[in-house]
TORNU-469729 format. One line per 10 residues: number of its first residue (from 1); their letters; for each residue y, z, x of N, C-alpha, C. Coordinates in steps of 0.05 Angstrom, whole numbers, plus 5000, padded with zeros to 4 digits. Each point is the difference from the previous one (the first is absolute). Last residue first. Layout:
residues N
NUM = A = Y Z X Y Z X Y Z X; ...
//
This chain:
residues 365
365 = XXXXXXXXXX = 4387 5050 5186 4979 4989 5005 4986 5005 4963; 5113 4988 5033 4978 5025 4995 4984 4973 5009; 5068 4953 5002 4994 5025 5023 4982 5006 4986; 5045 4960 4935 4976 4973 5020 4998 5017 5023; 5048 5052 4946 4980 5002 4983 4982 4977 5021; 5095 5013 5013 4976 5013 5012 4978 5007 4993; 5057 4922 4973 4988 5011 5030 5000 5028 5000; 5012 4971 4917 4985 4986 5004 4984 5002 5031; 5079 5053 4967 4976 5007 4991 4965 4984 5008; 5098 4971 5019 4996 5033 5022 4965 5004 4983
355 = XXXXXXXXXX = 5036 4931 4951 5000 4989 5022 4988 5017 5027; 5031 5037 4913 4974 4973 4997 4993 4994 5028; 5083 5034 4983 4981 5023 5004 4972 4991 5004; 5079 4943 5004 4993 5021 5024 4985 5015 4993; 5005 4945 4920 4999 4981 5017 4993 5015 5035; 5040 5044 4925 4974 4991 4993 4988 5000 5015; 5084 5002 5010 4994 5024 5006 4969 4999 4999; 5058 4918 4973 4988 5005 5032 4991 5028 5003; 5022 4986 4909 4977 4978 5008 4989 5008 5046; 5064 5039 4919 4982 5013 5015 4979 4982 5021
345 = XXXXXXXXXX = 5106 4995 4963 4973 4988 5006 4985 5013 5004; 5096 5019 4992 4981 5020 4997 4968 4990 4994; 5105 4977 5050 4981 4991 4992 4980 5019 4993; 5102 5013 4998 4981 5019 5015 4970 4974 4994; 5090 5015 4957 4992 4974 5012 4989 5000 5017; 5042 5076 4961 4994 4983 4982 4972 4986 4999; 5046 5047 5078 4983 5006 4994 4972 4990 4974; 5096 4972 5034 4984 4994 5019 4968 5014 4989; 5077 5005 4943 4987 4969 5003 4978 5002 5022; 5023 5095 4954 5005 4979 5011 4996 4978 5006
335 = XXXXXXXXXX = 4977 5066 4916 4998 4993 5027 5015 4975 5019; 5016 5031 4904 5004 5021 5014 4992 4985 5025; 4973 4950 4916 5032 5007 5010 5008 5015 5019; 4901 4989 4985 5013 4976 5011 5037 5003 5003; 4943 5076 4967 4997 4988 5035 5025 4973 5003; 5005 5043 4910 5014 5011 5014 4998 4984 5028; 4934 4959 4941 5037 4996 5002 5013 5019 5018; 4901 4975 4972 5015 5008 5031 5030 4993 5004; 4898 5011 4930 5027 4993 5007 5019 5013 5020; 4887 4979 4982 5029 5016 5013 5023 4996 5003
325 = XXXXXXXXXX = 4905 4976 4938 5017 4990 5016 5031 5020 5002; 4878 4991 4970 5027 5019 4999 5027 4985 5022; 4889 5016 4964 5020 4978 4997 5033 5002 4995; 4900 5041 5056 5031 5005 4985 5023 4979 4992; 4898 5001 5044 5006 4988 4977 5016 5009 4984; 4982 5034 5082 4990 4968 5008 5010 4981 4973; 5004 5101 5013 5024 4980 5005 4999 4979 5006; 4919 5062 4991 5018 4986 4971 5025 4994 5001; 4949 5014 5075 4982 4984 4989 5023 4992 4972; 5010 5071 5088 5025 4980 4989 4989 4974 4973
315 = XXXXXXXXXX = 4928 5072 5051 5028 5007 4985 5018 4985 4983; 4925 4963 5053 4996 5011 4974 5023 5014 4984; 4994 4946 5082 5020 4998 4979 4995 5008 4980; 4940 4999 5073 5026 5021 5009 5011 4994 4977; 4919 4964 4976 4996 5032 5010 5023 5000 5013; 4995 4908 4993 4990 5015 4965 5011 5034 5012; 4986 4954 5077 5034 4995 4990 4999 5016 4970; 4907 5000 5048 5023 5013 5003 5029 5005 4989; 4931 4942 4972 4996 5026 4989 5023 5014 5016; 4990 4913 5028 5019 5008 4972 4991 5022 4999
305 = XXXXXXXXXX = 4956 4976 5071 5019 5003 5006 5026 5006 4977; 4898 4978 4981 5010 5028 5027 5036 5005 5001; 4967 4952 4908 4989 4998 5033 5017 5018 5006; 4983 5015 4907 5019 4982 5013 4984 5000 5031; 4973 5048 4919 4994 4975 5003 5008 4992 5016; 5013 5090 4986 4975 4989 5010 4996 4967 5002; 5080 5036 4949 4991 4996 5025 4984 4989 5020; 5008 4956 4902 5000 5026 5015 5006 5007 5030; 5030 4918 4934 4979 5011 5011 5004 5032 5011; 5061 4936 4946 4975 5016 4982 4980 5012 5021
295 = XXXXXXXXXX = 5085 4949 5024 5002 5024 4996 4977 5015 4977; 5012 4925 5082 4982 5006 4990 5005 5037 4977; 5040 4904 5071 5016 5023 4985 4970 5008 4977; 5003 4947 5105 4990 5002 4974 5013 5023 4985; 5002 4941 5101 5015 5028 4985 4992 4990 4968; 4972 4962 5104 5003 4980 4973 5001 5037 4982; 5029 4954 5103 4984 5013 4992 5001 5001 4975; 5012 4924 5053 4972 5000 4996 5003 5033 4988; 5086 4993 5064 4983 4974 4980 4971 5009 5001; 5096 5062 4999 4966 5001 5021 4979 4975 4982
285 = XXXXXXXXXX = 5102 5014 4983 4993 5019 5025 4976 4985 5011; 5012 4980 4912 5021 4986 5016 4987 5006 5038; 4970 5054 4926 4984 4970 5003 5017 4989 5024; 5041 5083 4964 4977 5005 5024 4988 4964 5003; 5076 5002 4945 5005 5001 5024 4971 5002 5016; 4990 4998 4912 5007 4972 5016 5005 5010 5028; 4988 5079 4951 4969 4981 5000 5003 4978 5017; 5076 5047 4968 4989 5014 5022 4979 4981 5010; 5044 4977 4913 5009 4985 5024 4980 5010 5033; 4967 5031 4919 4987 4981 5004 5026 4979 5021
275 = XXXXXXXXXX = 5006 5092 4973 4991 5000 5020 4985 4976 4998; 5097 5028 4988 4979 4987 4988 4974 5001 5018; 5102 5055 4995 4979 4979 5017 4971 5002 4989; 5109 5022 4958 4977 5009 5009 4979 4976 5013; 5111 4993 4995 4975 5003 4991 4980 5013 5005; 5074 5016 5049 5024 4993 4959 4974 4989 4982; 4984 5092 5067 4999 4966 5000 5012 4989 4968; 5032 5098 5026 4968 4975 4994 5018 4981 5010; 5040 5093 4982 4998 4991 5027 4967 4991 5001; 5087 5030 4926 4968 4991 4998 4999 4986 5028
265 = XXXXXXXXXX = 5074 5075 4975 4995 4974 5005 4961 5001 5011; 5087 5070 4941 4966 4991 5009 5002 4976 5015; 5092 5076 5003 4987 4971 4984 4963 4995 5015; 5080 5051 5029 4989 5026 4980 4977 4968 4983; 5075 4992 5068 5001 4994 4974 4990 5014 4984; 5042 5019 5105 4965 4992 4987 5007 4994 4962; 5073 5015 5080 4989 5022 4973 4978 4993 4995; 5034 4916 5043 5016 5014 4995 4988 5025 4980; 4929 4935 5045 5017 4996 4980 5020 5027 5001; 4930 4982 5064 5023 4989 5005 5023 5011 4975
255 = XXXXXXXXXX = 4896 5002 4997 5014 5027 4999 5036 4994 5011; 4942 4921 4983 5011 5009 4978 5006 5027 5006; 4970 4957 5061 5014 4989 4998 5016 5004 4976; 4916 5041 5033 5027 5014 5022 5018 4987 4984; 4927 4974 4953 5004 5030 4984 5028 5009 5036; 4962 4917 5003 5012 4994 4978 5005 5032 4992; 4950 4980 5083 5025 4985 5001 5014 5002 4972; 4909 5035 4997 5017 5021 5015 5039 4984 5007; 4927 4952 4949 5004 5023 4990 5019 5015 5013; 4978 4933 5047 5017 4988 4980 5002 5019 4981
245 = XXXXXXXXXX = 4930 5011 5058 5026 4995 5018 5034 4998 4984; 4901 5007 4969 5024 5026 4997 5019 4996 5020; 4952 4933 4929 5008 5000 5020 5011 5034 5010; 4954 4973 4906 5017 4994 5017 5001 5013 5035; 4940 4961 4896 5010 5011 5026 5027 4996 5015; 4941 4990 4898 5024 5002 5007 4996 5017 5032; 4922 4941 4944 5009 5031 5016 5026 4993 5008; 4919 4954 4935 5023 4997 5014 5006 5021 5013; 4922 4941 4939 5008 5023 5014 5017 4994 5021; 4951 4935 4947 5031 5001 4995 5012 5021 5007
235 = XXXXXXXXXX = 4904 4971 5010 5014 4980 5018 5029 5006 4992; 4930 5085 4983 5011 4978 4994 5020 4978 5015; 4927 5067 5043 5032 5007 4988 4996 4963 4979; 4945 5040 5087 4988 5010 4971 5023 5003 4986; 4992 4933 5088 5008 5017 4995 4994 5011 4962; 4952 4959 5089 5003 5003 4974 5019 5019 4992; 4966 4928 5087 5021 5025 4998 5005 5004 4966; 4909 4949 5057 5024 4998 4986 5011 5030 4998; 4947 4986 5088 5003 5007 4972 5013 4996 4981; 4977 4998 5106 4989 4975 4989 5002 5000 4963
225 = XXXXXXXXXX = 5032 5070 5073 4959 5002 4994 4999 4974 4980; 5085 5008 5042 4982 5012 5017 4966 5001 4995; 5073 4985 4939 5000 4980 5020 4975 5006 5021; 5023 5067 4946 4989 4980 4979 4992 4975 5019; 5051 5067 5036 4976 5011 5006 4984 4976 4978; 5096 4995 4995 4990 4999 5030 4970 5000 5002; 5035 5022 4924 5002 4969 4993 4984 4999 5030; 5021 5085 4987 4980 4995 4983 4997 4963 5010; 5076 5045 5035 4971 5003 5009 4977 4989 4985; 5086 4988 4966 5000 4987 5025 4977 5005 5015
215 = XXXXXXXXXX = 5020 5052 4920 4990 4968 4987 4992 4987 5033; 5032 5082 5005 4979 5005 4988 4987 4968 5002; 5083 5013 5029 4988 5013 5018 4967 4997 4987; 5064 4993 4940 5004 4970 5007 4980 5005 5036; 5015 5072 4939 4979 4988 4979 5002 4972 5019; 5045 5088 5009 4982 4984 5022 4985 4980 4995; 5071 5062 4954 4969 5006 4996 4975 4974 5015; 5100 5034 5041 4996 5004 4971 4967 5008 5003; 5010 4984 5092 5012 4983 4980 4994 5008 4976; 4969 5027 5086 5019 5015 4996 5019 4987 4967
205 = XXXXXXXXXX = 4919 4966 5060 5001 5027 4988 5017 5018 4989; 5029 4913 5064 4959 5006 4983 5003 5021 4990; 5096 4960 5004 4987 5023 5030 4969 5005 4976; 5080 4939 4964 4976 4989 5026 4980 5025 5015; 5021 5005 4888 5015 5005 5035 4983 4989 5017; 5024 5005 4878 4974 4998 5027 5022 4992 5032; 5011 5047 4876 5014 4992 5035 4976 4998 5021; 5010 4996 4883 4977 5003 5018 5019 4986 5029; 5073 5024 4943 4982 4993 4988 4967 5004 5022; 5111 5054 4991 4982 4977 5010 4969 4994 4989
195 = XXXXXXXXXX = 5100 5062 4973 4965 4988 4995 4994 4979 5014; 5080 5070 5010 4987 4977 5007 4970 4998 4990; 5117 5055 4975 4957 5006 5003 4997 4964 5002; 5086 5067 5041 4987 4969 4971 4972 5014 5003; 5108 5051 5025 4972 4990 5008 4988 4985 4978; 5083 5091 5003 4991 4969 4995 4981 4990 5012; 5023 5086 4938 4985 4994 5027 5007 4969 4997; 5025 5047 4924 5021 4994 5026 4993 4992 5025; 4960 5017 4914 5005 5027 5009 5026 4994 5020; 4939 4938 4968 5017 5011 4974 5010 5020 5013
185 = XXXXXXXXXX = 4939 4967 5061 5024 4982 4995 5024 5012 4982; 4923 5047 5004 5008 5008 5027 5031 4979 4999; 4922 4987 4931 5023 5032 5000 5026 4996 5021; 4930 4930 5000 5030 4991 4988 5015 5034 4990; 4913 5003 5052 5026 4989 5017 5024 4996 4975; 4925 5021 4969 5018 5038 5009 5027 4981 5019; 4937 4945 4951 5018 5012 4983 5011 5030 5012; 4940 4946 5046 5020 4982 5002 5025 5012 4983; 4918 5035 5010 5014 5006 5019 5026 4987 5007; 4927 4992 4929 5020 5025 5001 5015 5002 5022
175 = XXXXXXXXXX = 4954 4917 5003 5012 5000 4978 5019 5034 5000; 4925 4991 5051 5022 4994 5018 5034 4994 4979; 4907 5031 4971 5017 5028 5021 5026 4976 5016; 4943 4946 4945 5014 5027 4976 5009 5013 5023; 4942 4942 5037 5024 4982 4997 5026 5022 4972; 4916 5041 5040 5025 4988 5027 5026 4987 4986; 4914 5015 4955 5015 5028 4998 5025 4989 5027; 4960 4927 4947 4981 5016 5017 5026 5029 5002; 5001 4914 4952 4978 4995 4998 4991 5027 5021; 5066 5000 4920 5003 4998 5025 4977 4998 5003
165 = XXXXXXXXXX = 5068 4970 4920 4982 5017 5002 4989 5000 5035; 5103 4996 4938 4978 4978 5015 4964 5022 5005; 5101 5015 4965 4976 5009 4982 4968 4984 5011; 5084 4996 5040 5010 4982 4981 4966 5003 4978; 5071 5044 5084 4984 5010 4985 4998 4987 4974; 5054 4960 5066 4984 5022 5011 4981 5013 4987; 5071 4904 5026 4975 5017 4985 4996 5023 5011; 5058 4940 5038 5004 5023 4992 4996 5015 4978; 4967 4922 5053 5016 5018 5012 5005 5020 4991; 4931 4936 4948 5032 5000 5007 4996 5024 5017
155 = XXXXXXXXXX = 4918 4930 4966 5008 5026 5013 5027 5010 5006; 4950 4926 4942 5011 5005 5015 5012 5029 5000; 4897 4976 4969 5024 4987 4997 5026 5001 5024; 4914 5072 4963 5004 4968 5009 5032 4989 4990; 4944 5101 5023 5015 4987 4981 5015 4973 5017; 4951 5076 5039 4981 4981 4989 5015 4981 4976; 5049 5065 5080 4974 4998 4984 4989 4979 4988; 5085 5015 5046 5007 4985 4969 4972 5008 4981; 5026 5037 5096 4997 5016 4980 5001 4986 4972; 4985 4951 5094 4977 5003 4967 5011 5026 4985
145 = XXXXXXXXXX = 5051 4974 5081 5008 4986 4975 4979 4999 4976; 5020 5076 5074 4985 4982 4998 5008 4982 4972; 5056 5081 5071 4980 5001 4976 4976 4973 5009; 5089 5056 5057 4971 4978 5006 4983 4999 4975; 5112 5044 5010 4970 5000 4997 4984 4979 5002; 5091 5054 5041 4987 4966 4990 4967 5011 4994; 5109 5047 5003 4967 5001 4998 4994 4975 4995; 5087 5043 5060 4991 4976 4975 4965 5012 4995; 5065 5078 5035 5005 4974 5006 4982 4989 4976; 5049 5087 4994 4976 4991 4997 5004 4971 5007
135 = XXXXXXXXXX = 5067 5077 4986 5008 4972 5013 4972 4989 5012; 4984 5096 4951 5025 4988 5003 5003 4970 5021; 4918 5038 4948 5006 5001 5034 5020 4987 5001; 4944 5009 4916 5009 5029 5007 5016 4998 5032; 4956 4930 4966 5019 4998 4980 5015 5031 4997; 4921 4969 5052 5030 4972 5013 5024 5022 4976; 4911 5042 4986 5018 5008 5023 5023 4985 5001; 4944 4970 4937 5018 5031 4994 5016 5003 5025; 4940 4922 5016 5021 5003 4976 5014 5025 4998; 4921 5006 5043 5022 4988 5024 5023 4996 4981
125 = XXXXXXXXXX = 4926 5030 4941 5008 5021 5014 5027 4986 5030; 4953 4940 4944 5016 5018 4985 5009 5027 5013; 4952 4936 5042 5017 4985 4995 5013 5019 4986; 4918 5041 5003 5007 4994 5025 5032 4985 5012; 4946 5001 4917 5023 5021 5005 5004 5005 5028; 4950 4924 4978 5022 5000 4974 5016 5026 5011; 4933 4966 5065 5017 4982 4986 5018 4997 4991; 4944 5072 5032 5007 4987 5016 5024 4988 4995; 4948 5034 4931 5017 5025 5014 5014 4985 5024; 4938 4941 4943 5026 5026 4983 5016 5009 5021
115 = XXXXXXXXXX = 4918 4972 5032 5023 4970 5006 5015 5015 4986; 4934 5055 4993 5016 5005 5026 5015 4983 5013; 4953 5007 4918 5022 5010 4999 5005 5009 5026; 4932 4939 4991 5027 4992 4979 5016 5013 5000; 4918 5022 5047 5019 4977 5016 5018 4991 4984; 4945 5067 4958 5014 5013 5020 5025 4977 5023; 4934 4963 4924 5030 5020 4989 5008 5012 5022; 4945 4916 5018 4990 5030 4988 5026 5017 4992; 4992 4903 5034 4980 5008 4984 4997 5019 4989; 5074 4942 5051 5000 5036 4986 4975 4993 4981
105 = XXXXXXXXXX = 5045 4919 5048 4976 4997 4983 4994 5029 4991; 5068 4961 5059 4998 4982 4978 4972 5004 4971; 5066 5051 5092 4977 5001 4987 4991 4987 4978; 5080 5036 5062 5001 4969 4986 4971 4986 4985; 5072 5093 5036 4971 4988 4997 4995 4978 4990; 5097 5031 5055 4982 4992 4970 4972 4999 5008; 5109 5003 5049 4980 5009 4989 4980 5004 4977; 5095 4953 5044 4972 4990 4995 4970 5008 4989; 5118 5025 5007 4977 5008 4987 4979 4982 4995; 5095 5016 5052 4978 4981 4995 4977 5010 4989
95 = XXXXXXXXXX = 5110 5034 5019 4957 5010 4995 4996 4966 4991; 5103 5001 5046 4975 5004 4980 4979 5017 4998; 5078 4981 5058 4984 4972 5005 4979 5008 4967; 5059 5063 5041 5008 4984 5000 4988 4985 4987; 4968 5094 4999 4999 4973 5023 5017 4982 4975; 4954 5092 4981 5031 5002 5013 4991 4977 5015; 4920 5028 4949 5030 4978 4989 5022 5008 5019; 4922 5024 5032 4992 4972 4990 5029 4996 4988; 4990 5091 5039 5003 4979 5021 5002 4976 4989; 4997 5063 4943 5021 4999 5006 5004 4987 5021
85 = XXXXXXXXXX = 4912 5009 4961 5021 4988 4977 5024 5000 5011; 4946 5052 5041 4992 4981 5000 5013 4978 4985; 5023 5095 5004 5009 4982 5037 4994 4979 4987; 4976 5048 4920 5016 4990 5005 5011 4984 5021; 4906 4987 4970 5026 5030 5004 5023 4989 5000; 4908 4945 4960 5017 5005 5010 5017 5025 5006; 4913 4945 4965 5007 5029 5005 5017 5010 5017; 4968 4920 4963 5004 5010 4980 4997 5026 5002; 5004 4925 5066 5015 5001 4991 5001 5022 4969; 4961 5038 5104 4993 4973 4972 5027 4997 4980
75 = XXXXXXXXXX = 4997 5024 5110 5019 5012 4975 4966 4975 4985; 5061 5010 5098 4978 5007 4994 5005 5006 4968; 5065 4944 5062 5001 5026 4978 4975 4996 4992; 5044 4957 5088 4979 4996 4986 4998 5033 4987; 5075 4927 5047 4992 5019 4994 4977 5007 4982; 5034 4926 5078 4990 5010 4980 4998 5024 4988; 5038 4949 5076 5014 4995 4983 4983 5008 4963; 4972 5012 5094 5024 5014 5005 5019 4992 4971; 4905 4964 5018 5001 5037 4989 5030 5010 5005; 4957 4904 5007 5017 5001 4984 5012 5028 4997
65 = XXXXXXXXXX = 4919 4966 5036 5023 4983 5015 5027 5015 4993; 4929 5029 4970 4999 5008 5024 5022 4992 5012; 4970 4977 4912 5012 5030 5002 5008 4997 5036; 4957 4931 4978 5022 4993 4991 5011 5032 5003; 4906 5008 5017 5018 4974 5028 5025 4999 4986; 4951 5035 4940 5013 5029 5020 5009 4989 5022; 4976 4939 4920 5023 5021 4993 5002 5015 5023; 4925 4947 5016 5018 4985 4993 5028 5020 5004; 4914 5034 4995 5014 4997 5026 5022 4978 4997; 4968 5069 4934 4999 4980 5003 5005 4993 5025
55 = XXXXXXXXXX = 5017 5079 4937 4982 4988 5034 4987 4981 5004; 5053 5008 4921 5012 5020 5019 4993 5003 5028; 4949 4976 4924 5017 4978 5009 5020 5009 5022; 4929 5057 4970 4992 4979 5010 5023 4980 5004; 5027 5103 4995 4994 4975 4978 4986 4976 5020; 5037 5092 5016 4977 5003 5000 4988 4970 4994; 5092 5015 4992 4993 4994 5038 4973 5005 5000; 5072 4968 4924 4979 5026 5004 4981 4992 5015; 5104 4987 4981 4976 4985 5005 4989 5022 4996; 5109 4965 4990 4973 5004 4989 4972 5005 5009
45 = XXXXXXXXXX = 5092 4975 5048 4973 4989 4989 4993 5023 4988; 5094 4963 5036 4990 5021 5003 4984 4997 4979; 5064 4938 5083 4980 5006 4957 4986 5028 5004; 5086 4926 5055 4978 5024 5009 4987 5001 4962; 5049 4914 5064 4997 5017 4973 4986 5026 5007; 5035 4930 5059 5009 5030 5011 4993 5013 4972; 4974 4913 5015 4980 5017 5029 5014 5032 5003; 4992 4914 4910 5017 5019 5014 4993 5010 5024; 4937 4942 4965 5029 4992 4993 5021 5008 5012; 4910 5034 5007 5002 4968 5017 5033 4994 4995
35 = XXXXXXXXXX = 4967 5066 4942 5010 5015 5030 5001 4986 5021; 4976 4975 4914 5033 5007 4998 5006 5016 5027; 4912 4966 4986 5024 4974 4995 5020 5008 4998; 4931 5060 5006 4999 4985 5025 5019 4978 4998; 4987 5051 4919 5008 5019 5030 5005 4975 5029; 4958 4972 4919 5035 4997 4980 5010 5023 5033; 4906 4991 5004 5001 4972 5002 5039 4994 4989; 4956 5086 4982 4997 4997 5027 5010 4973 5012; 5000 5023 4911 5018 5007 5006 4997 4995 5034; 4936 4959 4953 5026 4986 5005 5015 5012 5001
25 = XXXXXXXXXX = 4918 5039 5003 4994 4967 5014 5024 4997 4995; 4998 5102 5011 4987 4983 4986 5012 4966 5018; 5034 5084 5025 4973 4988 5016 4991 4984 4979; 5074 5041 4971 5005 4981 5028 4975 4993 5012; 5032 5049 4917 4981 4983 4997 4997 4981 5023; 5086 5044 4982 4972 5017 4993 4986 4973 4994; 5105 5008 5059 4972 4991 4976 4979 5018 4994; 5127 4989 5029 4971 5015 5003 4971 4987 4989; 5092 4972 5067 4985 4997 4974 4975 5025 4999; 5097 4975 5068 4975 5017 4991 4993 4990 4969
15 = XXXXXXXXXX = 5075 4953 5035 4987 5027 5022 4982 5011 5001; 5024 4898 4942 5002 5031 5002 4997 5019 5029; 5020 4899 4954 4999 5014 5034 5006 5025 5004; 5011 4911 4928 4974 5028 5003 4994 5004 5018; 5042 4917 4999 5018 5022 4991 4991 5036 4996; 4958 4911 5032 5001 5030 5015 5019 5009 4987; 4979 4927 4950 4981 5017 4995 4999 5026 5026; 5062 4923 4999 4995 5017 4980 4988 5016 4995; 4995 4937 5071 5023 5015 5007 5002 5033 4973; 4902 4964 5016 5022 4978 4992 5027 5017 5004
5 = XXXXX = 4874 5006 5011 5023 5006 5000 5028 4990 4994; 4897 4976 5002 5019 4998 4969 5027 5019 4998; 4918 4941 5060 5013 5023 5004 5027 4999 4976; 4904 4954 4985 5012 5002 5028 5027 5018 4988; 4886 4993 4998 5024 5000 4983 5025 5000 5018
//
């Protein structure tokens, strides 16, 4: 993706930002781009240092580099003190509030009400505070554009509670959380909320729900053992993705705005991606291999290599057939041309992952 900085968009040249949710895949990925940007920003994190993401070697090589300009507030977000809450909002630059469980599937009541507590009052509890902390900088919240849930059609900006129904306890905890942010606005807090739609990243493992990491191996390893590539979906299944390069370039470019607006912007693609264009591209790619859309068969049915792809996108399965379109007025009026006009193709991302996948899959034995 290429670089979606522009004279405009450094207008946002805070001193300090705060976040929660910094080790996750795109606050971590919204860290490394604003600290590439700026070299004199400082931030003060959120974390919980027991946390698998947290030790990561990724995050503690970037900590390492970075420890004179970091502050790190030990803390969960739904058990805050006061110090803790008083290091995050006294900054210039905001809270960034990326933090979330993102769990698509809470089988059991205990994993439902612990996306609740995370999600919904977790957001409601950082809310009270902004709104108890005299000259409170901006709040930005990180939601998801499925709080529309399962209700078809066009999706507006500044929908919120439209009696819609939900396919999982995530897409309701993020909906409440969106209604503590517009407290925080009503109140005087300024800042936006960003829904971005399914976000995939060049870094392997680190992308949204990896589903393009997923597809790129699977196809790789299909090749490999001589197999048609089945995908178990209808030929009209779609997936709104985006880019988090272009996620992260469009939520700095809009914190620019004079006071923050207090406004939603839908951070999608102006379409969703087909996965019978997906299909062409892989053919294109790799002559002789031959992709079948098979949505009556079973797992078990599929060859070696589809069972896999089938099995990572179990989660994300019923946004294959959300018929739902994102309106993107505030985005499109609000962002800058340079960012605007950001190419959001997925085709070459495809194309490098496919490609990394293919070789090193022809290595193994």
């Amino acid at each position: 993706m290429s670089d979606c900085s522009s004279p405009i968009m450094d207008a946002y040249l805070p001193e300090r930002l705060a976040l929660t949710g910094a080790t996750g895949a795109l606050g971590f990925a919204f860290l490394r781009r604003t600290f590439q940007r700026d070299p004199k920003l400082r931030a003060s994190l959120l974390v919980r240092k027991a946390s698998a993401s947290f030790q990561t070697e990724a995050f503690q090589s970037w900590l390492r580099q970075n420890e004179k300009r970091v502050t790190l507030v030990e803390g969960d977000v739904r058990q805050l003190g006061k110090d803790q809450l008083k290091a995050l909002l006294q900054t210039d630059g905001g809270l960034w509030h990326f933090a979330a469980l993102t769990s698509l599937t809470a089988e059991c009541e205990e994993v439902a009400k612990e996306i609740n507590e995370v999600n919904a009052e977790g957001t409601a509890q950082l809310v009270e505070a902004c709104l108890k902390t005299p000259k409170c900088g901006p709040f930005y919240h990180v939601s998801t554009a499925y709080v529309v849930g399962e209700r078809p059609g066009k999706a507006l900006e500044s929908e919120s509670r439209m009696n819609q129904v939900f396919r999982n306890p995530y897409e309701a905890s993020k909906l409440a959380a969106e209604t503590s942010a517009h407290r925080a606005f009503a109140g005087g807090i300024s800042g936006a909320i960003f829904r971005p739609s399914v976000v995939v990243d060049d870094v392997g493992g680190t992308g949204g729900f990896k589903m393009v990491d997923a597809c790129a191996y699977a196809v790789a390893l299909a090749v490999k053992r001589g197999e048609p590539f089945v995908f178990r979906l209808r030929r009209t299944a779609s997936i709104n993705m985006i880019h988090s390069d272009w996620v992260i370039a469009a939520m700095i470019d809009l914190a620019r705005l004079p006071s923050g607006p207090g406004l939603t912007y839908h951070l999608t693609a102006p379409r969703s991606s087909n996965f019978s264009d997906i299909a062409k591209i892989l053919e294109a790619m790799i002559p002789g291999l031959k992709i079948r859309f098979e949505p009556d068969l079973k797992r078990s049915d599929l060859p070696t290599a589809s069972k896999l792809f089938d099995k990572a996108v179990t989660e994300i399965r019923p946004y294959f057939d959300a018929d739902v379109h994102f309106d993107r007025t505030n985005t499109e009026r609000d962002l800058s041309p340079a960012v605007k006009e950001s190419p959001l193709d997925l085709a070459p991302f495809v194309k490098i992952r496919l490609e990394s996948e293919l070789g090193r899959i022809a290595h193994r034995k």
